[in-house]
Every structure is written in structure tokens, then in C-alpha cells.
SEVO-119347 format. One record per residue (C-alpha): x, y, z; residue in three letters. Coordinates in steps of 0.25 Angstrom, whole numbers. Each point is the difference from the previous one (the first is absolute). Example, Ala and Ser with C-alpha at 12.3 -4.5 7.8 and 13.67 -1.06 7.14 Angstrom:
REM residues 2
ATOM, 49, -18, 31, ALA
ATOM, 6, 14, -2, SER
//
This chain:
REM residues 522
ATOM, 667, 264, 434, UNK
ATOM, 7, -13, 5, UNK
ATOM, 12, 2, -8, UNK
ATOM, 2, 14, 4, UNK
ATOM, 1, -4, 13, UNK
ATOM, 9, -13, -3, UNK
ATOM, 9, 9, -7, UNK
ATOM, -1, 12, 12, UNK
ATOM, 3, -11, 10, UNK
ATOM, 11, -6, -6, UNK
ATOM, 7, 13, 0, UNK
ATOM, -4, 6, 12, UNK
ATOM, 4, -11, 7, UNK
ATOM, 13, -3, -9, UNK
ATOM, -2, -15, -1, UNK
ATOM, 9, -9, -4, UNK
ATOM, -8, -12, 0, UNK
ATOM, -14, -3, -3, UNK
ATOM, -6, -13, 2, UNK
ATOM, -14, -2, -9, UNK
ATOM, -11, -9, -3, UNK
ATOM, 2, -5, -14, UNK
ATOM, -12, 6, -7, UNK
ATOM, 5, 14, 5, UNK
ATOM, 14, -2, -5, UNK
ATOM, -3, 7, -14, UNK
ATOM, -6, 13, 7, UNK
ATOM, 12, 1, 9, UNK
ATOM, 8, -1, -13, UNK
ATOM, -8, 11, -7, UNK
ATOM, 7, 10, 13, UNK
ATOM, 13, -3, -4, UNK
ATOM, 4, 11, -8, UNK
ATOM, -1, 8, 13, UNK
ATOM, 1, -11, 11, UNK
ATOM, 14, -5, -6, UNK
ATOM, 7, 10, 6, UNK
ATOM, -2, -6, 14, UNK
ATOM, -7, -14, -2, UNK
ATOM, 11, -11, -2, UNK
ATOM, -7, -14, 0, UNK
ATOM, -12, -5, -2, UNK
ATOM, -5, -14, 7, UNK
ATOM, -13, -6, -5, UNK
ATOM, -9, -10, 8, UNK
ATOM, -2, -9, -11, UNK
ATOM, 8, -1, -14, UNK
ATOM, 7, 11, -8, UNK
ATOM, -2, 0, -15, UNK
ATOM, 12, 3, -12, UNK
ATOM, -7, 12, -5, UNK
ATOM, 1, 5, 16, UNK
ATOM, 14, -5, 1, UNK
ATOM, 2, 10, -12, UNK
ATOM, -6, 11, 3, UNK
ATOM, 4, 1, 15, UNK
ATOM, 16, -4, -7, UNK
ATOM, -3, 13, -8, UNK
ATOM, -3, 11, 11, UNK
ATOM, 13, -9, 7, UNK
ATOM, -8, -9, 11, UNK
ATOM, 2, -13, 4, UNK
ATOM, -14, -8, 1, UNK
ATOM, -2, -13, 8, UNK
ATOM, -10, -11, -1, UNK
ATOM, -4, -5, 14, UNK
ATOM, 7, -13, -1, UNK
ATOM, 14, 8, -8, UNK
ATOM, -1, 9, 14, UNK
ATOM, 1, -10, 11, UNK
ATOM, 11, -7, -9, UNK
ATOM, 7, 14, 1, UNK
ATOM, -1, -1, 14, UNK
ATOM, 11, -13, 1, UNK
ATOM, -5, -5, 13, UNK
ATOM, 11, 9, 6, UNK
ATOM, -1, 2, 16, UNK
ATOM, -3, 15, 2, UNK
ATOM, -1, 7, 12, UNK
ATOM, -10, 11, 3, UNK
ATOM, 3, 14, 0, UNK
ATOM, -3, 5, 17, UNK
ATOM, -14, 7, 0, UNK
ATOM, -3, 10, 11, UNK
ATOM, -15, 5, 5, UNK
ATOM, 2, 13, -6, UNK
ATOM, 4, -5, -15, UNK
ATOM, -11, 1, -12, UNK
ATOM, -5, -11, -3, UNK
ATOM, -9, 3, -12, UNK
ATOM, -4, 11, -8, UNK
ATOM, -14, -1, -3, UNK
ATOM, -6, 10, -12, UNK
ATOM, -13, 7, 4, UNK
ATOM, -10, -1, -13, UNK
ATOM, 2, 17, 2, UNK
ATOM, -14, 6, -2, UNK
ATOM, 8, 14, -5, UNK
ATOM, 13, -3, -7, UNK
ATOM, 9, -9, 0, UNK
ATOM, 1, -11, 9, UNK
ATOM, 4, 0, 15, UNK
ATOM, 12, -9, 5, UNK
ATOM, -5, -4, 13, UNK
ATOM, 13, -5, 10, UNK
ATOM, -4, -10, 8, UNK
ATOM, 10, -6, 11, UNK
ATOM, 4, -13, 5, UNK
ATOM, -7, 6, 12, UNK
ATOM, -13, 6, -4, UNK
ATOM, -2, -14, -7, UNK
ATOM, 1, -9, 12, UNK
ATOM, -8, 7, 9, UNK
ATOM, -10, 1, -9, UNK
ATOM, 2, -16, 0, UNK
ATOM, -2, 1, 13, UNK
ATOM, -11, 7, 2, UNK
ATOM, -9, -7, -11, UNK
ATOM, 5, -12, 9, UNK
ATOM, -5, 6, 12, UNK
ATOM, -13, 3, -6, UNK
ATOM, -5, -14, -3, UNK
ATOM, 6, -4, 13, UNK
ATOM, -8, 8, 9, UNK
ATOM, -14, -6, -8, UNK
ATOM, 6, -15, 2, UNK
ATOM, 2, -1, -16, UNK
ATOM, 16, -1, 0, UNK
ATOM, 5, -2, -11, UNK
ATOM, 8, -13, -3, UNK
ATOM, 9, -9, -11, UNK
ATOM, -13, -7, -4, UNK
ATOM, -6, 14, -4, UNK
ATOM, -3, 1, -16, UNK
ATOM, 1, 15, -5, UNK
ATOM, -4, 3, -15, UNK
ATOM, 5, 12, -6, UNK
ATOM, -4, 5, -12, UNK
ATOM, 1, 16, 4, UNK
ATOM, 12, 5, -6, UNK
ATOM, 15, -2, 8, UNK
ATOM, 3, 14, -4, UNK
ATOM, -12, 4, 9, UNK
ATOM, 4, 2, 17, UNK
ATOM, -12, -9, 2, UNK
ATOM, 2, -14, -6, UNK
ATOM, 15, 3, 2, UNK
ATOM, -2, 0, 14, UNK
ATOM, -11, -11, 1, UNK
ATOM, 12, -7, -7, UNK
ATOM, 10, 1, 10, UNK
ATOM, -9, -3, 10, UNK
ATOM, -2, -14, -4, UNK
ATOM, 14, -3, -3, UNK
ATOM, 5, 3, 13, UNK
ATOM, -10, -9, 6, UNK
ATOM, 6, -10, -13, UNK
ATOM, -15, -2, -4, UNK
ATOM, -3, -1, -15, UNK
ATOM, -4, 10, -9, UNK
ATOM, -9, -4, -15, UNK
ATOM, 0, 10, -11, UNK
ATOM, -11, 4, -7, UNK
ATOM, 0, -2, -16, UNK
ATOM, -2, 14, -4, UNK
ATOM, -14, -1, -5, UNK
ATOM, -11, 8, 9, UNK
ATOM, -12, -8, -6, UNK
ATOM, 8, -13, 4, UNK
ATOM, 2, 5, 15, UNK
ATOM, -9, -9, 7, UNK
ATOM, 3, -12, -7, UNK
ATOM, 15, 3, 5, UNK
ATOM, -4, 1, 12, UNK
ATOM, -8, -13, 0, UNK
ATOM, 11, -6, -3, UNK
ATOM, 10, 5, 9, UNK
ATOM, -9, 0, 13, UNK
ATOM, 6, 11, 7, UNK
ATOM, -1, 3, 13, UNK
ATOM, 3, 14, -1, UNK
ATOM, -4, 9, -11, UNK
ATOM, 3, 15, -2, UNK
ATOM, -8, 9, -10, UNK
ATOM, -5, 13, -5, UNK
ATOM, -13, 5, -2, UNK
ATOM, -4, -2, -15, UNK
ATOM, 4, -16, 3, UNK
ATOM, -9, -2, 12, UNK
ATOM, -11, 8, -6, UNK
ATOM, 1, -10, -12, UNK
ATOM, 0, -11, 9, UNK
ATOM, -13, 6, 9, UNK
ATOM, -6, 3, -14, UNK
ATOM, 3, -15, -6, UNK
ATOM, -6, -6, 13, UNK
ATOM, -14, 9, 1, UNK
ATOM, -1, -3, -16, UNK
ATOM, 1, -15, 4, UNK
ATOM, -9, 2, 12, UNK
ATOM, -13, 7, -8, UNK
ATOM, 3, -11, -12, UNK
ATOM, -3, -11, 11, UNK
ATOM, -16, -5, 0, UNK
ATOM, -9, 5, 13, UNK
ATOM, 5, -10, 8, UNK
ATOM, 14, 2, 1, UNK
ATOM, -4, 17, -1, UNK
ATOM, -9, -2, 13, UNK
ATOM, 11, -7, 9, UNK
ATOM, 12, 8, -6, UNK
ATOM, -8, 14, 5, UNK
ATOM, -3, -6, 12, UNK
ATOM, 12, -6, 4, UNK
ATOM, 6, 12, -1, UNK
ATOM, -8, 9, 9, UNK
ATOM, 1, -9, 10, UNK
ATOM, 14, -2, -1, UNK
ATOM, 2, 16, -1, UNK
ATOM, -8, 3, 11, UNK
ATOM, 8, -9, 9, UNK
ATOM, 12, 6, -5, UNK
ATOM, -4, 13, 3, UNK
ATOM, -3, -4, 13, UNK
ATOM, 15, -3, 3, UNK
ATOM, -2, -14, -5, UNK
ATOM, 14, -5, -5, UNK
ATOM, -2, -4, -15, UNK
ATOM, 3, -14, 2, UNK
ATOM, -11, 1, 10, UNK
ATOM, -11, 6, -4, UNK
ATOM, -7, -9, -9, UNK
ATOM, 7, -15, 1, UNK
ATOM, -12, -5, -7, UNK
ATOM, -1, 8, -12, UNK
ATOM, 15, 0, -1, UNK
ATOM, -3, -14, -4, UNK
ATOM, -12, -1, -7, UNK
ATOM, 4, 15, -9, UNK
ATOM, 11, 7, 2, UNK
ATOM, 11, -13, 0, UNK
ATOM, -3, 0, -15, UNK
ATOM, 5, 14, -2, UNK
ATOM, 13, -2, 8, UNK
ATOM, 2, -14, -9, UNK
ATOM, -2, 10, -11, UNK
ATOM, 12, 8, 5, UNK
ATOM, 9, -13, 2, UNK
ATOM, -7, -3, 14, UNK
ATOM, 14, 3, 8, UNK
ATOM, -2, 15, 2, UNK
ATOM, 1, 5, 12, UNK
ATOM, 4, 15, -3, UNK
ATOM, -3, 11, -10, UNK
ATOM, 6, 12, 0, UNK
ATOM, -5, 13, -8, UNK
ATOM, 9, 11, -2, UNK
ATOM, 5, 11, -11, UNK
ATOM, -15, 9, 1, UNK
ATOM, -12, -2, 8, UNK
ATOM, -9, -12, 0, UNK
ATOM, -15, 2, -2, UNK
ATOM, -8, -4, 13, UNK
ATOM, -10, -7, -6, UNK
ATOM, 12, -9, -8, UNK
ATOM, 6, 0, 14, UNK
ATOM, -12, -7, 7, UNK
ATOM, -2, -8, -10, UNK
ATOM, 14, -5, -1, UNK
ATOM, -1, -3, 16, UNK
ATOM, -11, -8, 1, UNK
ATOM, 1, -8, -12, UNK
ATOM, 14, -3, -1, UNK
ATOM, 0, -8, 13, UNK
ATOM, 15, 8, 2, UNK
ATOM, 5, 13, 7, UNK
ATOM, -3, 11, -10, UNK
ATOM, 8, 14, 3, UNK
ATOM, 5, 13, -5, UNK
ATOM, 14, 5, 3, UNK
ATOM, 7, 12, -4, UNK
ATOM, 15, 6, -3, UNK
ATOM, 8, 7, -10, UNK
ATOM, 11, -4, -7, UNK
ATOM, 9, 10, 8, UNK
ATOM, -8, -7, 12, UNK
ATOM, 7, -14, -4, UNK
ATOM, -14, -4, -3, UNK
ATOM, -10, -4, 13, UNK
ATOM, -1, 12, 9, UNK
ATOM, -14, -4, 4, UNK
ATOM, -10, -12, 0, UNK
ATOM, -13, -4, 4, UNK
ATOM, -3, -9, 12, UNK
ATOM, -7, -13, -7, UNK
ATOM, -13, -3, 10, UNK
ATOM, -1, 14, 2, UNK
ATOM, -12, 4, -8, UNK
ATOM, -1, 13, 4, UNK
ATOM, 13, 1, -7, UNK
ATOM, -6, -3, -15, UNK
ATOM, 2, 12, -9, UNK
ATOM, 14, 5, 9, UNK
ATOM, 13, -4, -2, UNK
ATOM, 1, -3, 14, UNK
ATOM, 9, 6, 10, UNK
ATOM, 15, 3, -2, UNK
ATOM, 11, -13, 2, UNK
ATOM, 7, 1, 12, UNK
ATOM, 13, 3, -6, UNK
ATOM, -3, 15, -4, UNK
ATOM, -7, 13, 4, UNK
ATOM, -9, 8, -6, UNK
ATOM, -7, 13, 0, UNK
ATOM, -9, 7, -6, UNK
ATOM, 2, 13, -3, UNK
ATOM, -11, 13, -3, UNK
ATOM, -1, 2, -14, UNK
ATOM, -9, 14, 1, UNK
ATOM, -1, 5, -17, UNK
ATOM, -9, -16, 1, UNK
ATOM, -5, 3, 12, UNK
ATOM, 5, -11, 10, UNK
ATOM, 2, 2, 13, UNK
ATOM, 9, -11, 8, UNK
ATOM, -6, 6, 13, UNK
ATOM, -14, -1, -4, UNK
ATOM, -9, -9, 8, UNK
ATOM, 1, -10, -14, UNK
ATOM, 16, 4, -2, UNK
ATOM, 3, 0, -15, UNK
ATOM, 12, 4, -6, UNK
ATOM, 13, -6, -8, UNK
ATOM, 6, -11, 4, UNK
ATOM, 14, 3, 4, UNK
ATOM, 11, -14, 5, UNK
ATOM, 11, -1, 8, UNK
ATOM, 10, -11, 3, UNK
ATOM, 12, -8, -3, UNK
ATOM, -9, -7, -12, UNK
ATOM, -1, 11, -9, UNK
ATOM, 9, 2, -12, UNK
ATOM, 12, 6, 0, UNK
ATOM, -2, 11, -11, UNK
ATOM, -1, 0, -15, UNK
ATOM, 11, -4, -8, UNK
ATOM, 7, 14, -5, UNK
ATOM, -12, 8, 4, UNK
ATOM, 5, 5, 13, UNK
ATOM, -10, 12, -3, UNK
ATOM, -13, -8, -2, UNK
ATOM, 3, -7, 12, UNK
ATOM, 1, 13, 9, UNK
ATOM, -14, 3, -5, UNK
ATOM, -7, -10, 7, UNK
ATOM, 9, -3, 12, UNK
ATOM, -2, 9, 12, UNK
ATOM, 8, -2, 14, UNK
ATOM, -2, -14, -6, UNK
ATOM, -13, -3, -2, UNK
ATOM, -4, -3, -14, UNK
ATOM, -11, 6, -8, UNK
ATOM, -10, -11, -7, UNK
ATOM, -7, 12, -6, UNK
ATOM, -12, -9, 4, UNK
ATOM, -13, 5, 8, UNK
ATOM, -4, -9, 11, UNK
ATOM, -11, 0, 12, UNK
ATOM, 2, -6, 11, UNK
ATOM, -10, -9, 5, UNK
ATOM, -5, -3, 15, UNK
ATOM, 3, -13, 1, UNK
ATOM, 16, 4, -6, UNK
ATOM, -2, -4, -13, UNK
ATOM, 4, 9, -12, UNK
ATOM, -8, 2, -11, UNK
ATOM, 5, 8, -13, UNK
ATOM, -9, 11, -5, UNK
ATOM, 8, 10, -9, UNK
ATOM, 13, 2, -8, UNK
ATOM, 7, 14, 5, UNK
ATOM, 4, 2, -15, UNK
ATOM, -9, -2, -10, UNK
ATOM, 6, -12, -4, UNK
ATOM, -10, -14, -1, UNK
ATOM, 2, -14, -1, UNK
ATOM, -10, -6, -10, UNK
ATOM, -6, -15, 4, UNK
ATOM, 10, -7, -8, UNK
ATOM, 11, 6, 8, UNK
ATOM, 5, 11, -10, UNK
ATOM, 4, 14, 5, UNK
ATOM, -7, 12, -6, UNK
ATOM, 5, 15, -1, UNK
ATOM, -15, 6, -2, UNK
ATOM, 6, 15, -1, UNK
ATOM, 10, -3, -10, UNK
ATOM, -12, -8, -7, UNK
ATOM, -8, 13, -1, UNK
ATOM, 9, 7, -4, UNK
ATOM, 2, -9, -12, UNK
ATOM, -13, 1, -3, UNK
ATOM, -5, 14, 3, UNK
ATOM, 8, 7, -11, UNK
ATOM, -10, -8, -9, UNK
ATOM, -8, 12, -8, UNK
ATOM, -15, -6, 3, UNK
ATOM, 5, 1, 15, UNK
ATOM, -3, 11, 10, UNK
ATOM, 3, -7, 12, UNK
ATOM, 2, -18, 3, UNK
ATOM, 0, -6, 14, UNK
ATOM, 6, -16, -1, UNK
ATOM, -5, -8, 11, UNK
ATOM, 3, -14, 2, UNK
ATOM, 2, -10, 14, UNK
ATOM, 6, -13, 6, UNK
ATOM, -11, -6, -3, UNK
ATOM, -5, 1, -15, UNK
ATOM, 10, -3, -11, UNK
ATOM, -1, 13, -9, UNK
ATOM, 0, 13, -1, UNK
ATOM, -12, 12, -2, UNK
ATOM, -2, 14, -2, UNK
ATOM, -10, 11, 2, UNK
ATOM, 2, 11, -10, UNK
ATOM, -2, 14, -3, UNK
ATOM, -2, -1, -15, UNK
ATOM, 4, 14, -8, UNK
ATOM, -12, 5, -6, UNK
ATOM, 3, 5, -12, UNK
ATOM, 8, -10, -4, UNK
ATOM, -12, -12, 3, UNK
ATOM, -10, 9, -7, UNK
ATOM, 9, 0, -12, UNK
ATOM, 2, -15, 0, UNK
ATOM, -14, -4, 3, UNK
ATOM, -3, 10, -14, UNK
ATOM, 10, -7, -8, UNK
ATOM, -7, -15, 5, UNK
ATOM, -14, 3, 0, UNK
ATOM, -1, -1, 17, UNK
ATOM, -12, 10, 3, UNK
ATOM, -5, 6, 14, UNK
ATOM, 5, 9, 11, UNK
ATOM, 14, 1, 7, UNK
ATOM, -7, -9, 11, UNK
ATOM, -7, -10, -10, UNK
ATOM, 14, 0, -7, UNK
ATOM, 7, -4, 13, UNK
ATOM, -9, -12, 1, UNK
ATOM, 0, -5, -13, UNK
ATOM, 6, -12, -2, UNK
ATOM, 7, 2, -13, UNK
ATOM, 9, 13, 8, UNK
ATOM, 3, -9, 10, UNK
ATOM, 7, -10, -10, UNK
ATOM, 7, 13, -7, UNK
ATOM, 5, 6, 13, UNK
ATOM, 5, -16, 2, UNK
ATOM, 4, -1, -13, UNK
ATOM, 9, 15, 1, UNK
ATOM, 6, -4, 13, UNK
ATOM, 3, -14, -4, UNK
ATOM, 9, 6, -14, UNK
ATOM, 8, 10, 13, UNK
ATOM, 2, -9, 8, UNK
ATOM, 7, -9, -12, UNK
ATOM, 7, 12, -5, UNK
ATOM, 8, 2, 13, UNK
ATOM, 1, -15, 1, UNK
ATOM, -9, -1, 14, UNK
ATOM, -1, -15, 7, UNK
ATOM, -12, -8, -3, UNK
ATOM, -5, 3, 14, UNK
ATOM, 1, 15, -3, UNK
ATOM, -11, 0, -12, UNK
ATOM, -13, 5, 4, UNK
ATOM, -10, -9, -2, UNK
ATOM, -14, 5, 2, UNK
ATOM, -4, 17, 3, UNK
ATOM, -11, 8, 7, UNK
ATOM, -1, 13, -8, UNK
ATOM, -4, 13, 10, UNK
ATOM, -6, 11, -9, UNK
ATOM, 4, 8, 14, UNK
ATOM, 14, 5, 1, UNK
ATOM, 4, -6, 15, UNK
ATOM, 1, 13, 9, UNK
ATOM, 2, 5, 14, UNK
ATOM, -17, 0, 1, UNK
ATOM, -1, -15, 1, UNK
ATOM, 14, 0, 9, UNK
ATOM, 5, -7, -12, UNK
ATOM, 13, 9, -1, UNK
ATOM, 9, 9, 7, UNK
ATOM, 1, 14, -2, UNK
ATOM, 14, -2, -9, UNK
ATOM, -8, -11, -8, UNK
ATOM, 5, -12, 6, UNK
ATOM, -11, -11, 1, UNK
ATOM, -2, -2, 15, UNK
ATOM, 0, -18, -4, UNK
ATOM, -9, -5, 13, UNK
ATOM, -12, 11, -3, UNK
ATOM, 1, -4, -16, UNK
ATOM, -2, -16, 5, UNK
ATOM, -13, 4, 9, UNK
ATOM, -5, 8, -12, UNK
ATOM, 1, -8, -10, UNK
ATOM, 0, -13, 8, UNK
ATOM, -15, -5, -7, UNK
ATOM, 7, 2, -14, UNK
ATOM, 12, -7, 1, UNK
ATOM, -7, -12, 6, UNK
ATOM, -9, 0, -11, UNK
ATOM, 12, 0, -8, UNK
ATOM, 9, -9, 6, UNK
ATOM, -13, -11, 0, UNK
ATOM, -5, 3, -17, UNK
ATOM, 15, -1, -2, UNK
ATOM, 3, -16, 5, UNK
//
């Protein structure tokens, strides 16, 4: 939960001073029992109230208001302590998929190439970025990606909106803002892109007809090599300025990062948006960008472009998946080197040996290379995912969890980037099903069992009461099953000879059923 991690954070770290948003002050109070030992002073952003003052008195803190803080502060001349390349500028915690959180050290160094090169990039496509820019953040700071996004724009002292902390209220925030640069995930472009069909197919006939055709032509131009602004000045006009207006009417950039973004939203996004639409890639440990697609490019839709100019990457052979780097298509993780990587995690010197090698860091992401140098992300080395809405998932841990229920012979969780939950094919125990369906009047066969509907809500309702017992995320819960009378086995390639589900065989087999599931599900 969020205040295990405050609590670990605090401690790990040893802070001394916490600086918080006045609505979290109360849960920033509730680690104090633990954090005490370390954390010193709290500042809020906004006001203090006396039952705070109290409490935070009682575990022997001081606690500021803003305004009792830059009072504290005496106007007093100070002088800034030297800073070299080399020295740590941040810590940034990793949302750790296994475990506790990862300190990720960043240096002053690795910061302001990065600078650089996100600079570099907008350059060398004539869209430098300047003091009249407006960036809107509304991704959180403890995430590399707004952080950077962040630093960007002050060094180029442009200004920077935040957003009100309300996803239905998105776009009216940025209606009022009007940015000019707009960074997002997934799950909030596909709202967007779902927002504006919605609108499109409520319109009458008319407006229907010139939308569709509007944006053919304009697409096939664009896929011609056409730049954006090119390809259609006409219907940019007549359609497409309305969508922009919709979006403040400013934009001139969208950036999508933190899991892949589907095609079709891509597109869309493209032609409609009357902006440059692009993917980019990076880890934390990466200090965010590592990649970015080339906007105009349209061969590029669908990759995240090819690697910045500050780094170098790799890929290397993963054979237990079946990727070669030496193929004719080379697949295979992605590995980074430079002087813009991390510098380790913070009091793990042992996790950081295990994924730097002679220098080159390990994403534990599967990449293909594509003819015209672009990257496009494929796999995940570990079976590890990212669900649409950005969170990490540890699938074998989850089956784990699950497969000790009794009514369980064997669970496969599947899930992907692009839908917001999770899914499972099972094996259901027999013996005890039979049972059950005595006790509940459900009559038929093992297989006419595994398709009744009233199962299918047991098995949810069973895996729903484990998954509270051992106090599972709500992204974890299984929300809809396909039953499989047939235990999976090495016949169907479904398995490996130890029993160990062979995951890209299981997807091809069962690919109709999970479709069916994911689409009777929404």
C-alpha cells in the first residue's frame, strides 16, 4: 500500500525532512510511530491544523505551514554548497514490481544529458523548445517521466500548469491551460481517442460523412511522407481545428510513454490532433527518455522510435524465449550504456550488480529492431507486465496466490498494456466442482460445467475472497475466467516437461477465448 511505501521510503532513505501536499499530511502522520526515528520536520504546501501540530509535537516533530516556513528562512544570504558532476542528485523510488522499492540514484550528470538530448531531439525536427512553451503535468513528480519533462521546461524558463487531480476533469484542464506540450500514458489518450469517436458517431450524417472522409485523405497523405501540417490544410480547417480547439488549440506535441500505445489510437491521435503525436521509451534507471519516435515519420507508428543520441543500446539473445539478436528480424533484450544511466540503487549494491554488465544495463524488456531503425517493444524477459493503466504486475506470484485454491488444478493470469484487467484460464479440480455443483443444483458434464455461467461467477467469486485474504491490489483480482475441462499438457505444447506453462504457446491457444472474454467483459 501507499503507506507502506511512505513508511519504507522514509526509512530507507533516513529522511529528515518531508515536504507534503496538505491532504497527505494525516497519512504521513499515521508512519510516525516508525518514520520518527529519522524524519525530523514536516513542511506543508498549504496550512497546518492544531490537532497536526499535536500529533506531530507528540512523536517529537516540528511541523510548518508554508507561509510559518519561508518566515523560518529570515531572508538570510546563503551560499550553496559546491556541486560536482558525479554527485547524486536524486533518489528516485521504483514502484518495485517484487519487493520493496528501488532507490534509483541519479546524478547531476545523467540529469543534464538527458536535458540535453530531449533538447537535441526537438531540434533536429525544427520544434525547439522555448520560454513561450506551456507543459501540463498531471503524471505524478515521483514518476522519471514528468519529472524530467519538468526540468526540461524550467531550464528553458517556460511555464509549467498543474493539473486538478481529477482524471474525468482532464480535458477541461487542459482547455484551460492551452498547452503546447502535453505528456501522457496510455489509459488517458485512450479516453481521450474514446471521448472524441463517441462525440464523432453522436454527430448527424453530415458531420459523420466529412469527418470519415477528411480523415482518409488526410492519412493517406500522411502516410505518403506528407508532414501533418501538410497533408490536408483544408480539412484541418473545416474538421480537424475543432478537436485541437477541444485540447486548448496550442498543442503542438504529445508525448506517450509508461506502456505501449495502441496503433489504431496512435493514428487517430496523429491525424486528428493536428499535433506531433509520438511514443518514447526509458526506464527510471535509464533517467527516463532512451528512445523516441521521429514525428512525420509514419512508418514509425506503433515503435518507440530509435534510441536518443546520448546512449547505446544493444540487444541481446534471450534463447529460453526464443530471440535471437542475429536473426534476419533481431529480437532480443534491450541492454543501455552511457553516462546517463543511474548510478546504482540506494544500499543495494547487490541488485545493482545483477542487471549491470561491463556497463551496460539490463531493461529486462524485449525489443525488435525495425528496418527503418526504429525499436518496437514486444516482450517482457521476466514475466513481469504493465497493465493499461501503467501498474506493474507479477503474474507468477499471482498464480501462486491463486493456485493453492482447492477447486483449482492449474490458473494461467494473462493480462496486457493495452486492457485495464486481469483474466485467467483454469483447470478446475473436478472433484471438488462436482461437489459444488451437487450442493447448488448446477447439473451437466465436466465440459457443460466449465461453460456454465453460474461456475464462472463461483470460480470469480472464490478468487476474489483469496485474493482479499492476502490483501492483493485491486489490479490483481481476476475479473472474468475461461474454465478448461482439459488439463493444459505437453500435447497442446502448452507446457514444458517439468510443468511449467510455456506463456506464448498458452496466448496462441487460447487467443479466441480470452478476446471473447476481454470484449463480454467492458
Amino acid at each position: 500500500t501507499r503507506a507502506n511505501a511512505v513508511e519504507f521510503i522514509t526509512c530507507h532513505a533516513e529522511l529528515l525532512i518531508a515536504f507534503v501536499e496538505e491532504k497527505k499530511i494525516g497519512e504521513l502522520l499515521k508512519t510516525c510511530h516508525a518514520t520518527s526515528k529519522y524524519l525530523k520536520t514536516i513542511v506543508s504546501f498549504g496550512g497546518v491544523t492544531n490537532d497536526q501540530k499535536e500529533e506531530a509535537k507528540n512523536h517529537g516533530l516540528s511541523i510548518f505551514s508554508w507561509e510559518e516556513f519561508l518566515i523560518t528562512g529570515g531572508g538570510e544570504p546563503v551560499d550553496l554548497p559546491e556541486k560536482k558532476k558525479s554527485d547524486i542528485c536524486t533518489i528516485m523510488y521504483t514502484s518495485g514490481t517484487t519487493g520493496d522499492p528501488k532507490g534509483v540514484m541519479i546524478s547531476n550528470e545523467s540529469l543534464l544529458i538527458n536535458l540535453a538530448g530531449a533538447d537535441s531531439v526537438v531540434q533536429s525536427i525544427g520544434e525547439a523548445f522555448d520560454q513561450d512553451d506551456v507543459y501540463l503535468s498531471y503524471l505524478p513528480l515521483a514518476h522519471v517521466f514528468d519529472r524530467m519533462f519538468e526540468e526540461v521546461f524550467i531550464s528553458h524558463g517556460s511555464r509549467i500548469g498543474f493539473w486538478r487531480g481529477d482524471v474525468k476533469l482532464l480535458v477541461d484542464d487542459i482547455a484551460a491551460l492551452r498547452p503546447t506540450v502535453f505528456c501522457a500514458v496510455p489509459r488517458v489518450l485512450d479516453r481521450i481517442y474514446s471521448g472524441l469517436t463517441t462525440k464523432i458517431s453522436a454527430g448527424g450524417i453530415l458531420k459523420k460523412t466529412l469527418f470519415n472522409l477528411g480523415y482518409k485523405m488526410k492519412l493517406d497523405s500522411m502516410k505518403k511522407g506528407i508532414k501533418h501540417e501538410k497533408a490536408s490544410p483544408f480539412f484541418d480547417k473545416l474538421v480537424f481545428s475543432k478537436v485541437k480547439e477541444r485540447l486548448g488549440g496550442k498543442i503542438r506535441i504529445i508525448v506517450s510513454g509508461g506502456a505501449p500505445l495502441a496503433v489504431a489510437v496512435e493514428e487517430f491521435l496523429r491525424v486528428v490532433t493536428c499535433a506531433h503525436v509520438v511514443q518514447g521509451y526509458g526506464l527510471t534507471e535509464t533517467c527516463a527518455g532512451s528512445f523516441a519516435a521521429i514525428p512525420n515519420e509514419f512508418s514509425m507508428a506503433g515503435t518507440v522510435g530509435p534510441p536518443v543520441p546520448h546512449i547505446d543500446v544493444r540487444l541481446e539473445s534471450v534463447s529460453e524465449m526464443g530471440y535471437d539478436a542475429l536473426a534476419s528480424i533481431p529480437r532480443g533484450e534491450v541492454c543501455v550504456k552511457g553516462s546517463v544511466l543511474f548510478s546504482g540503487y540506494y544500499k543495494r549494491e547487490d541488485l545493482t550488480q545483477e542487471v549491470l554488465t561491463d556497463g551496460w544495463f539490463h531493461t529486462g524488456d524485449v525489443g525488435e529492431w525495425q528496418p527503418n531503425g526504429a525499436l518496437k517493444i514486444i516482450d517482457r524477459k521476466k514475466n513481469i507486465f504493465k497493465l493499461s493503466q501503467g501498474e506493474y504486475v507479477a503474474v507468477e506470484n499471482l498464480e501462486n496466490i491463486y493456485g493453492v485454491l482447492p477447486e483449482i488444478d492449474s490458473i494461467w493470469v494473462y493480462g496486457n498494456s493495452f486492457e485495464s484487467f486481469l483474466i485467467a484460464v483454469i483447470n478446475p479440480n473436478q472433484q471438488a466442482l462436482e461437489n459444488w455443483a451437487g450442493q447448488n443444483g448446477v447439473t451437466g458434464s465436466l465440459a457443460e460445467l466449465c461453460e456454465n455461467a453460474k461456475t464462472k461467477e463461483h470460480f470469480i467469486a472464490e478468487l476474489a475472497k483469496a485474493a482479499k485474504e492476502k490483501k492483493l491490489k485491486g489490479f490483481e483480482f481476476v475479473r472474468a475466467v475461461h474454465l478448461d475441462a482439459v488439463p493444459f499438457d505437453m500435447e497442446r505444447d502448452l507446457i514444458t516437461p517439468t510443468y511449467k506453462k510455456k506463456r506464448p504457446q498458452m496466448l496462441k491457444y487460447y487467443q479466441g477465448a480470452i478476446d471473447a472474454l476481454y470484449k463480454s467483459s467492458k
